[in-house]
C-alpha positions as CSV (number, residue, x, y, z in Angstrom):
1,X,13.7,-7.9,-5.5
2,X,13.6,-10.7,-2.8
3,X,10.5,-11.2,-3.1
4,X,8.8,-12.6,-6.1
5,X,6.6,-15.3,-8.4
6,X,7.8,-18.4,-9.7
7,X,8.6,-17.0,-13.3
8,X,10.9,-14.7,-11.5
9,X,12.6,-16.9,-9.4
10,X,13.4,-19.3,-12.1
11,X,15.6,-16.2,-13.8
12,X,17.5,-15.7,-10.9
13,X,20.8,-17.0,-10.3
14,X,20.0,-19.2,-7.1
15,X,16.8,-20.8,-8.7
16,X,18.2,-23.9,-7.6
17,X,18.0,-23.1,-3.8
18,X,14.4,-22.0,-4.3
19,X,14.0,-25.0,-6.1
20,X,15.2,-26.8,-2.7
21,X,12.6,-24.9,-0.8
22,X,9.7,-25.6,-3.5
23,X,11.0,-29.7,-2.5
24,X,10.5,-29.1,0.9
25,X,7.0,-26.7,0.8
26,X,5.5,-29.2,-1.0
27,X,6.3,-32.5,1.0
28,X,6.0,-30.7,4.0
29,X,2.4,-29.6,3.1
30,X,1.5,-32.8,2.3
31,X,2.8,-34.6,5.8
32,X,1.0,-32.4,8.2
33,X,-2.3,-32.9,6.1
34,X,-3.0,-29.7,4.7
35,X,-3.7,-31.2,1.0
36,X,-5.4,-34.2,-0.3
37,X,-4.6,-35.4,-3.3
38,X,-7.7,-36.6,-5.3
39,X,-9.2,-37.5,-8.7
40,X,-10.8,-33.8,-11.0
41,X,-13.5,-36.3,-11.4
42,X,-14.4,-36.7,-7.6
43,X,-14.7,-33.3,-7.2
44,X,-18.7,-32.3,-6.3
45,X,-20.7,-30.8,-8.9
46,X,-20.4,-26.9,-9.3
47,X,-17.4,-26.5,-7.2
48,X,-14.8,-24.6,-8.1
49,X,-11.1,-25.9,-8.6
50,X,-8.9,-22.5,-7.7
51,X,-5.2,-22.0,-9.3
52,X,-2.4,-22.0,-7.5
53,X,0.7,-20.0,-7.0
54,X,4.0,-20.0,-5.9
55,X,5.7,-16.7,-3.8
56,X,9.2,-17.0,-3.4
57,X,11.3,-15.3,-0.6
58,X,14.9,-14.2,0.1
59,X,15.1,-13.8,3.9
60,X,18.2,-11.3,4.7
61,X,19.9,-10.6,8.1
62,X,18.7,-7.2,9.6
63,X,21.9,-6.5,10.4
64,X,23.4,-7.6,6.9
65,X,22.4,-8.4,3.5
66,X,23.5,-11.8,3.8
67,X,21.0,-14.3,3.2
68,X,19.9,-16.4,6.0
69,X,17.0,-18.5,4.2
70,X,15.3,-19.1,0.9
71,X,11.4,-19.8,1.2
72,X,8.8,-21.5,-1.4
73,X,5.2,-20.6,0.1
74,X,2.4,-22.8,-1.9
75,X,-0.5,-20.1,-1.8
76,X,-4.3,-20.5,-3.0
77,X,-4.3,-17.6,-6.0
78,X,-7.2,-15.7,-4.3
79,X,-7.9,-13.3,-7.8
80,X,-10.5,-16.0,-8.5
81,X,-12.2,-16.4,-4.7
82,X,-15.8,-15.0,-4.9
83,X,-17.3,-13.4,-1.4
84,X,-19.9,-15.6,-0.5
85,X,-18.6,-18.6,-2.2
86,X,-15.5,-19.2,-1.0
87,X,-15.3,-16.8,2.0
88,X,-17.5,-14.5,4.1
89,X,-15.3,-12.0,5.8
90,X,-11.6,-11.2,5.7
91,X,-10.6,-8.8,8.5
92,X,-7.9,-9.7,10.9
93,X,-6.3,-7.3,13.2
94,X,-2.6,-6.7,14.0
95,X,-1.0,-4.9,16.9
96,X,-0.4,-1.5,16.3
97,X,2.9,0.3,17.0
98,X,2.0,2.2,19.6
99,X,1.7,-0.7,21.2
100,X,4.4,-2.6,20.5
101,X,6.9,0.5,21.5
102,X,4.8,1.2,24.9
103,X,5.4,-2.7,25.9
104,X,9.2,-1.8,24.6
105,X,9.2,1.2,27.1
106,X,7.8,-0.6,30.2
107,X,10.2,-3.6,29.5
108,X,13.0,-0.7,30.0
109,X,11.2,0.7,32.8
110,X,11.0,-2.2,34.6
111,X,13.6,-4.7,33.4
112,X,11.2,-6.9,32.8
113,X,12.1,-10.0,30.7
114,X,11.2,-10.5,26.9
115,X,10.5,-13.6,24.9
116,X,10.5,-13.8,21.0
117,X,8.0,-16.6,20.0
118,X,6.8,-17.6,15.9
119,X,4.5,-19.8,15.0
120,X,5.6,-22.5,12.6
121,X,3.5,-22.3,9.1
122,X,1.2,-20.2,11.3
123,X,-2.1,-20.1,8.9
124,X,-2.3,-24.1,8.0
125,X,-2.4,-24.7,11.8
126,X,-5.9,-23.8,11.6
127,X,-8.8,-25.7,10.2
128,X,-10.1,-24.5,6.8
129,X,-13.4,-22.5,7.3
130,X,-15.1,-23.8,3.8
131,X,-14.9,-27.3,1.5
132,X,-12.3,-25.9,-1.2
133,X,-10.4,-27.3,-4.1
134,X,-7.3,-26.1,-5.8
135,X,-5.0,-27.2,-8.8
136,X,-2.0,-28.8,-8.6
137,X,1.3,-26.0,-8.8
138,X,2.6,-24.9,-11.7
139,X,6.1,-26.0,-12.1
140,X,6.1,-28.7,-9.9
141,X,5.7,-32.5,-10.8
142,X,4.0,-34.9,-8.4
143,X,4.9,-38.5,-9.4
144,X,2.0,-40.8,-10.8
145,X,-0.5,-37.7,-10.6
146,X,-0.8,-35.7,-13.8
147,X,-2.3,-32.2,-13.5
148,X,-5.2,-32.4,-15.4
149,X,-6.6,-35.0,-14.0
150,X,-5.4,-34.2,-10.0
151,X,-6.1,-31.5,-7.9
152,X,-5.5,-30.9,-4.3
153,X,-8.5,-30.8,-1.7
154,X,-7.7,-28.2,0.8
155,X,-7.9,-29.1,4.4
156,X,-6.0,-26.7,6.4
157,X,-6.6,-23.0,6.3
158,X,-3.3,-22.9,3.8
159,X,-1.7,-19.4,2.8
160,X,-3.3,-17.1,-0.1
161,X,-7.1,-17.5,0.8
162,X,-8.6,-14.0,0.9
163,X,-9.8,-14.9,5.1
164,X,-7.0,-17.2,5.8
165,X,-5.7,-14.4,8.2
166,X,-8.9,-13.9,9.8
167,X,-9.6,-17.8,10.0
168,X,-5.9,-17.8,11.8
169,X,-6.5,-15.1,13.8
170,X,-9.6,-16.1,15.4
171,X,-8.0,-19.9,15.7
172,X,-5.5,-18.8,17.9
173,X,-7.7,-16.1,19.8
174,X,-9.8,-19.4,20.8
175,X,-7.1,-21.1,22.2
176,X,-5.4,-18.0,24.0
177,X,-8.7,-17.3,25.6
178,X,-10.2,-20.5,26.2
179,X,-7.7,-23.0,26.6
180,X,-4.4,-21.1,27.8
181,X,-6.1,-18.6,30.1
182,X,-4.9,-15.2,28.8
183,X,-7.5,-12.7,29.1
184,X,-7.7,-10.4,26.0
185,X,-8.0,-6.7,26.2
186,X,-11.0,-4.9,25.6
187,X,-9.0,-2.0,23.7
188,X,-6.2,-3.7,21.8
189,X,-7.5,-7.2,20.2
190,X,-3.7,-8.4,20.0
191,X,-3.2,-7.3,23.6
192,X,-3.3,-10.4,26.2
193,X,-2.8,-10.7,30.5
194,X,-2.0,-14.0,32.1
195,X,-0.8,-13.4,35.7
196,X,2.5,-11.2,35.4
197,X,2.4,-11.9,31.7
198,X,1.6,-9.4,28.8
199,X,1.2,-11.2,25.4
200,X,1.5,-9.1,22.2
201,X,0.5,-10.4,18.7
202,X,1.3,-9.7,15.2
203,X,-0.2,-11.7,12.8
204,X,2.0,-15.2,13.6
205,X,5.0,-13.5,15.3
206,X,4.8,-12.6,19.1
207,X,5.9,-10.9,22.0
208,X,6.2,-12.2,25.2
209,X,7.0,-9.5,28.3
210,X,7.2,-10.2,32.1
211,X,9.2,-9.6,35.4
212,X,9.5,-13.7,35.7
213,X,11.1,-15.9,33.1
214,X,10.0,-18.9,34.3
215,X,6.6,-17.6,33.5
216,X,7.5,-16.7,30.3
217,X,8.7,-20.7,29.4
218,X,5.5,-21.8,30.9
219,X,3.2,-20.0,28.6
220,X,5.3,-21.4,25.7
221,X,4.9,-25.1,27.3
222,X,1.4,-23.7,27.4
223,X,1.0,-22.9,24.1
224,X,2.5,-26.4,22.8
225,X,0.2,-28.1,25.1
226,X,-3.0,-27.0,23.6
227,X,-1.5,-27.8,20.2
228,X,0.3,-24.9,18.9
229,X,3.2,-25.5,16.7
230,X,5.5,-22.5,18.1
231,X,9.5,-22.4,18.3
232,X,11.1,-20.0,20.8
233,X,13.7,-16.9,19.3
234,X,15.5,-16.1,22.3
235,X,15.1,-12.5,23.6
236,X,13.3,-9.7,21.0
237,X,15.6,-8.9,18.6
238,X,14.4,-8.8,15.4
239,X,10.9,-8.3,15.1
240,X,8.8,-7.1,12.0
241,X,11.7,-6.0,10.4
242,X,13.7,-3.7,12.8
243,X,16.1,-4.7,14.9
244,X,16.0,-4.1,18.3
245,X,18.6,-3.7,20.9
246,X,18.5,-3.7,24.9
247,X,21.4,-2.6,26.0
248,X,23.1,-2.9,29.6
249,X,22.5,1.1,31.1
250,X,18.6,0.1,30.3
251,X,17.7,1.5,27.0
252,X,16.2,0.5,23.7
253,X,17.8,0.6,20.4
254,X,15.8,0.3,17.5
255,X,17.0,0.5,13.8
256,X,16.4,-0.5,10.1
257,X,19.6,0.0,8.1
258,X,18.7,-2.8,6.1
259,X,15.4,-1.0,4.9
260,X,17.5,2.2,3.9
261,X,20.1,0.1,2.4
262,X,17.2,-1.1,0.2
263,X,15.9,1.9,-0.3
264,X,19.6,3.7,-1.6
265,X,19.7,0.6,-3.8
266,X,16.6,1.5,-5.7
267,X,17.5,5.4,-6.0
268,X,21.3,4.3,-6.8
269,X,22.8,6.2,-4.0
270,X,24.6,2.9,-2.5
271,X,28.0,3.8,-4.6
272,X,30.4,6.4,-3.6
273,X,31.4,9.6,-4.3
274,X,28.1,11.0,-3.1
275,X,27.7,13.7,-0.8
276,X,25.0,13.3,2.1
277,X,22.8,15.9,2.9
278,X,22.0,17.2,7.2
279,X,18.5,17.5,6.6
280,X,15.6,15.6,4.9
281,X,14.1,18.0,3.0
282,X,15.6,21.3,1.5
283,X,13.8,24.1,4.0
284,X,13.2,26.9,1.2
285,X,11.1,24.4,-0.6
286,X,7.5,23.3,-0.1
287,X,6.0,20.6,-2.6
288,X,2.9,21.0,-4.6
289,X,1.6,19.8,-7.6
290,X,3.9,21.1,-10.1
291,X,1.7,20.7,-13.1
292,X,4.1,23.0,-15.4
293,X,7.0,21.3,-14.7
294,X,8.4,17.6,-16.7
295,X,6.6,14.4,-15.6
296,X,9.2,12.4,-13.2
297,X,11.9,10.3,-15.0
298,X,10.9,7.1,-14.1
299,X,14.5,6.7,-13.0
300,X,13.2,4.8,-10.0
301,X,10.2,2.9,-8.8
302,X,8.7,6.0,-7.0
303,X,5.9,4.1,-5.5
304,X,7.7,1.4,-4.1
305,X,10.5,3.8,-3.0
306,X,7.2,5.6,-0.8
307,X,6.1,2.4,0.7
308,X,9.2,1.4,1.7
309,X,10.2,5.1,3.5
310,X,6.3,4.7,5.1
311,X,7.5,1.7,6.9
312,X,10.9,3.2,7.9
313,X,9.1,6.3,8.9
314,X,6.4,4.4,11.0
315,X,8.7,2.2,12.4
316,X,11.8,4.3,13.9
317,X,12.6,7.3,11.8
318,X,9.6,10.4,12.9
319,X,12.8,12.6,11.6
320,X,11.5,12.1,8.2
321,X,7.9,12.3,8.4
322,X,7.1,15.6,7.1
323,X,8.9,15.0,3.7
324,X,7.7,11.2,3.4
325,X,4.0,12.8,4.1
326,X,4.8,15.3,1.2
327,X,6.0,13.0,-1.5
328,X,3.5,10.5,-0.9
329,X,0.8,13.3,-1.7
330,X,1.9,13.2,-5.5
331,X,1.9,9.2,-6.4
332,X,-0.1,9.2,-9.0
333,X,1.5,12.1,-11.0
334,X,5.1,12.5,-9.6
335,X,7.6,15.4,-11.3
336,X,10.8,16.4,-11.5
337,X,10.6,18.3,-8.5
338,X,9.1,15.2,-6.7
339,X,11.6,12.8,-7.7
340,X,14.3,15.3,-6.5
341,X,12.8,15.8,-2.8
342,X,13.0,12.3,-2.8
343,X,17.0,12.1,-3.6
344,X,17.2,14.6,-1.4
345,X,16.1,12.6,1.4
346,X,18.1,9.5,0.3
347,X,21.6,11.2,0.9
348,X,20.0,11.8,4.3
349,X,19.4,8.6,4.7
350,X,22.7,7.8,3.3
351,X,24.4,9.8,6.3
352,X,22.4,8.6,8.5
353,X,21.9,4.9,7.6
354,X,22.8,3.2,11.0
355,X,20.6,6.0,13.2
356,X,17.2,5.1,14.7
357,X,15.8,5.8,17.9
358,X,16.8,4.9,21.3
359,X,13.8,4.7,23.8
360,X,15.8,6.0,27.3
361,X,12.9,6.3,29.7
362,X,12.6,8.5,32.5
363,X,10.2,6.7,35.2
364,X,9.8,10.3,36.5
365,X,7.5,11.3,33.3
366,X,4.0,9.6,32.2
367,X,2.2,10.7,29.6
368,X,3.1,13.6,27.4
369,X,1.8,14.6,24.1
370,X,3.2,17.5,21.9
371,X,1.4,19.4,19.1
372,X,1.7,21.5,16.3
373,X,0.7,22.5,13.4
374,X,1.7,24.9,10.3
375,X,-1.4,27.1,9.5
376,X,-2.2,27.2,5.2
377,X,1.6,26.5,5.0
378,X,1.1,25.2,1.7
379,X,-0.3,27.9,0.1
380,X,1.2,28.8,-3.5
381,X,0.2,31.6,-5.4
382,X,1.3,29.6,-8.6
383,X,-1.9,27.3,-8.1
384,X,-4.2,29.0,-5.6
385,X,-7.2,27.2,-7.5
386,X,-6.1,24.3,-5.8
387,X,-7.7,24.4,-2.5
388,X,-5.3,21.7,-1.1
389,X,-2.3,24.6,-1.0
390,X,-5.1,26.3,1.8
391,X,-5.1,23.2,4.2
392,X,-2.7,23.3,7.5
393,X,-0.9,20.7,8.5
394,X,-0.8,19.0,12.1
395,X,2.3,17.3,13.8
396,X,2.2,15.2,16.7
397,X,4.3,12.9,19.4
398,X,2.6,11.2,22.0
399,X,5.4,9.5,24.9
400,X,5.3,7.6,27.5
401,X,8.6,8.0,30.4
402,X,10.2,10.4,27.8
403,X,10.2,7.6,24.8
404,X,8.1,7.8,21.5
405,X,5.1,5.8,21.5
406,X,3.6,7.2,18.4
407,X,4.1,10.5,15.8
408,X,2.0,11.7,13.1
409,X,2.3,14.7,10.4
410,X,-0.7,14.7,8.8
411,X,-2.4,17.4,6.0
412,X,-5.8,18.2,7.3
413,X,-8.7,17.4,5.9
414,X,-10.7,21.3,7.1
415,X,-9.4,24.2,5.7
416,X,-8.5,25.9,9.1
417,X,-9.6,30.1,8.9
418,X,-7.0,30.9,11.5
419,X,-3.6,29.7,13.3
420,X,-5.6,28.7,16.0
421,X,-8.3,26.4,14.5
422,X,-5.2,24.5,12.9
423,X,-3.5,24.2,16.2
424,X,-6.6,23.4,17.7
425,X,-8.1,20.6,15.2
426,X,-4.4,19.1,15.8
427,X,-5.0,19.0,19.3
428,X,-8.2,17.3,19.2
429,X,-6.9,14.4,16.5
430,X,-3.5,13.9,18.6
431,X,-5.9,13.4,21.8
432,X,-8.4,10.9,19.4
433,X,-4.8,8.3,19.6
434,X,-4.1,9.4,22.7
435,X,-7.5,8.8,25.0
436,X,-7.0,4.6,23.7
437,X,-3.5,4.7,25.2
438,X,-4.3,6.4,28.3
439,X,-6.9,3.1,28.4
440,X,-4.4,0.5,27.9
441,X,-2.6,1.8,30.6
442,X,-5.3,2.4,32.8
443,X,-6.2,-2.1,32.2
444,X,-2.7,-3.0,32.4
445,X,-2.7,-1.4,36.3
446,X,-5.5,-2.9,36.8
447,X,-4.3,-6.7,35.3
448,X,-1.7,-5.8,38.2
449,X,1.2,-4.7,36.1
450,X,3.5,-1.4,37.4
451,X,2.1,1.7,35.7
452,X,3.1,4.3,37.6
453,X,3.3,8.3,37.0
454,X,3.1,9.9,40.3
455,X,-0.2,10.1,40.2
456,X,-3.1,7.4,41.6
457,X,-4.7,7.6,37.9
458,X,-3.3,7.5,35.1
459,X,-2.7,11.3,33.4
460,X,-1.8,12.9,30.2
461,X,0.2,16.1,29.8
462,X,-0.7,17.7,26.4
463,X,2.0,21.1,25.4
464,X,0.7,23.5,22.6
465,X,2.9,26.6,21.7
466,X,-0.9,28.1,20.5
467,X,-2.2,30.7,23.4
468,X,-6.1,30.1,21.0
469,X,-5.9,26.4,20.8
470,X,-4.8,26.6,25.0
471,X,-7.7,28.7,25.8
472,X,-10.1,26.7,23.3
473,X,-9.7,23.5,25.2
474,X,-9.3,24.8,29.0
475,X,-12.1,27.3,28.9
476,X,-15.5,26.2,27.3
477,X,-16.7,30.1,26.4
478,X,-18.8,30.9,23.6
479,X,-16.5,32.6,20.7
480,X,-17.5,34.4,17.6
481,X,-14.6,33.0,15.4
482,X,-14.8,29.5,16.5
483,X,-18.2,28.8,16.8
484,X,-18.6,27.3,14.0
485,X,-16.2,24.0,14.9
486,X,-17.5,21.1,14.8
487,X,-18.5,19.1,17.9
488,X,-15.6,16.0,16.2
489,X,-12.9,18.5,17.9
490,X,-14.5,18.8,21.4
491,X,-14.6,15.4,22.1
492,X,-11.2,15.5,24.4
493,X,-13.2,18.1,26.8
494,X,-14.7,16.2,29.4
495,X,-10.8,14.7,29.9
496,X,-9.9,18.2,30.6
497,X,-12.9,18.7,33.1
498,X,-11.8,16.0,35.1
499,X,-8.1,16.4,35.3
500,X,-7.2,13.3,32.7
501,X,-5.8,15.5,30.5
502,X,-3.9,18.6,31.3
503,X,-3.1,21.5,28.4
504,X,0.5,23.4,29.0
505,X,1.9,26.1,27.0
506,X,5.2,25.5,25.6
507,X,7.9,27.6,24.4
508,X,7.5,27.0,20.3
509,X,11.2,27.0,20.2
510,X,11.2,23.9,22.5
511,X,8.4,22.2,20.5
512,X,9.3,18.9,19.5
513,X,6.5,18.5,17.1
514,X,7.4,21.5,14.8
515,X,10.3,18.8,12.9
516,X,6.7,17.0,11.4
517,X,4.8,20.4,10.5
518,X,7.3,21.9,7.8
519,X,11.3,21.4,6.6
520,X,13.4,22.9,9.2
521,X,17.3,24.2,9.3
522,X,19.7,21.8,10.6
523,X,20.1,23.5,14.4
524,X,16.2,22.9,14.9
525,X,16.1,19.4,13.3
526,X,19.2,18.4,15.6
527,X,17.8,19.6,18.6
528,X,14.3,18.0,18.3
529,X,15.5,14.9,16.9
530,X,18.1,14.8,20.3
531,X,14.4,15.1,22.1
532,X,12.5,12.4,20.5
533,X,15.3,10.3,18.9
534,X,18.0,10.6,21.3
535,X,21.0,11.5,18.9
């Protein structure tokens, strides 16, 4: 793993460049003032002295394995905070993907410029929000100060406290807001307008986006201004992990071989020899439980192996939803048949390694969602007391200009009694994402920015393949077999009423959504994926 505790690192055979990085963690702590060094005796009656602990980091190339940088992060060991003692409240929001790919899309739209900016040991930069205490590291020596009888006084808000994210995150708010100028958005929390500017934030990495580049610098000289210790990364091109690629004819290229790389690794399918499959998931075959067969082998880290394929499925890869979604299901008691659907998808993978999505946006088209769902498709004799087998599953792709903002395939949670109260309650929770985005474009035209779809509002196209689910939502009619649905799915109606939203029928052969609903032959997977994907 790259990532790991001191113990670990110590084992590995370049302990001594983490050692390096421990060196320079350390010292470099101690010169911008986030630690006082000070006497066990001195410390006030009843408070606490918390351990510490040392995470350890290989950082890799997206585009390689090659290691570009070792990292030593001194954190507060948080297993002993206590809420109310040592911190009130943790939550800190992050920008969401759909987001980060809509700003992604409009940058294409409008060759707008884009600006890469992280924040230098982004957490310590803030003040510490309570007096705390904590010991001196394990495994590291500080001259003339033995550990039992020194500890460090905290006085920046340093990694590893349970609201050190939330103490950050409302830091830097506070000087966006009140200092900079940026007005934040009433939608997104890590959404922020300045003039021409649209600021995008992700924990300590950020995303700058605007027709002029000389406005772009002068938020950075901004930012510096009020304080901020922030470097400049050129042009987006790695960010969270994927790497992302404008090209010259004006589209987007986004990828993660690096991720699936890591992912073959752990299910040993990075040697040769080995065939690659078309599809992600075998179509005959529909997961359940399994309880008669063999417990999984263990021959891989199957939860790991899940989290990892979540992120590459979130981030650029809606091809392989429906079978991530699946073997997620059965974490806590994986079996044979699991750990197989989940090779299966690996030598997909393996084929298909340098693939990702290609965002080539069509100014001509706004905002189009598709839906679908698979009524009871689950349903298995072999274990029909299990009332999971009876729940539908819903699929959906909301775009903006003809590019993927955000997908979802999703079991649901009501056991649907007909084709077209699954279709239906996938309608309504595809419109519950989609009503925020419609929103955030409706406050970006009004910041001033370019959001255009032929239309003087902003408007949503929705296509369903379900002639029930189409009638249900364009005609409010009192019917026997649906009356009993809960308000939750009529929320979207009022949209309809005044012409936000507009419900299309769609030929189900053409139905994008159907790849995230159930496994599908290779002709339907290729041309869907050519629709949302572009390959």
């Amino acid at each position: 793993p790259d990532t790991m505790y001191l113990h670990e690192a110590m084992r590995q055979h370049d302990w001594k460049e983490f050692r390096k990085a421990m060196i320079d963690e350390f010292e470099g702590q101690m010169k911008n003032g986030n630690f006082t060094l000070m006497k066990r005796s001195q410390v006030p009656e009843g408070a606490s002295v918390l351990p510490s602990v040392w995470q350890m980091k290989r950082k890799r190339d997206t585009k390689t394995p090659k290691v570009k940088k070792w990292k030593a992060r001194l954190n507060v060991d948080s297993s002993r905070m206590q809420k109310g003692v040592h911190y009130d409240e943790t939550y800190a929001p992050v920008a969401s993907w759909n987001s980060i790919r809509l700003l992604l899309t409009l940058t294409a739209i409008s060759g707008w410029h884009t600006k890469q900016i992280d924040y230098v040991s982004a957490y310590p930069q803030a003040p510490v929000e309570r007096e705390l205490y904590m010991k001196i590291p394990a495994g590291f020596e500080v001259p003339g100060h033995n550990r039992n009888e020194w500890v460090l006084k905290i006085n920046r808000n340093v990694y590893g406290q349970k609201q050190s994210g939330r103490v950050w995150n409302k830091y830097l708010v506070d000087k966006l807001t009140k200092e900079v100028g940026f007005k934040q958005s009433v939608i997104d929390e890590c959404l922020f307008y300045k003039g021409k500017v649209i600021y995008l934030l992700y924990t300590d990495d950020s995303i700058l986006v605007g027709p002029d580049k000389q406005e772009l610098d002068q938020v950075v000289n901004d930012l510096r201004r009020v304080g901020l210790n922030v470097t400049e990364e050129g042009d987006i091109q790695d960010f969270l992990g994927i790497n992302i690629e404008k090209r010259i004819d004006g589209t987007v290229r986004m990828t993660q071989p690096q991720l699936i790389n890591s992912v073959l690794k752990d299910l040993r399918l990075d040697g040769v020899n080995i065939t690659d499959k078309e599809v992600p998931a075998v179509v005959s075959r529909i997961l359940r439980r399994h309880e008669e067969s063999s417990k999984f082998d263990e021959s891989f880290h199957y939860r790991g192996v899940i989290g990892k394929l979540n992120y590459l499925e979130r981030g650029t890869r809606p091809d392989i939803s429906y079978i991530v979604h699946q073997c997620a299901r059965f974490t806590s008691d994986p079996r044979t048949e699991h750990g197989q659907a989940i090779r299966w998808l690996g030598r997909y993978l393996r084929g298909t390694r340098n693939e990702g999505m290609t965002l080539t946006p069509n100014p001509e088209k706004g905002l189009e969602v598709y839906v679908d769902a698979d009524f009871s498709g689950n349903w298995s004799k072999l274990e029909s007391t299990d009332r999971d087998t009876a729940r539908s599953r819903h699929g959906y792709i909301i775009m903006y200009a003809g590019c993927p903002i955000t997908w979802k395939s999703q079991l649901q949670t009501e056991i649907a009694l007909s084709s077209t109260e699954s279709e239906y309650t996938g309608l309504s929770y595809a419109l519950r994402e989609v009503i925020p985005i419609i929103r955030v474009l409706q406050e970006m035209k009004q910041f001033g920015h370019p959001i255009e779809d032929g239309k003087t509002k902003i408007h949503c196209k929705v296509f369903e393949d379900n002639s029930g689910a189409l009638e249900m939502a364009k005609v409010h009619k009192y019917r026997p077999r649906t009356k009993h649905l809960n308000v939750k799915l009529h929320h979207f109606r009022s949209k309809v009423e005044d012409g936000t939203i507009s419900i299309h029928k769609i030929d189900t052969k053409l139905q994008p959504a159907d790849i995230l609903t159930k496994p599908v032959n290779k002709e339907t997977l290729e041309i869907h994926r050519k629709t949302i994907m572009g390959w």
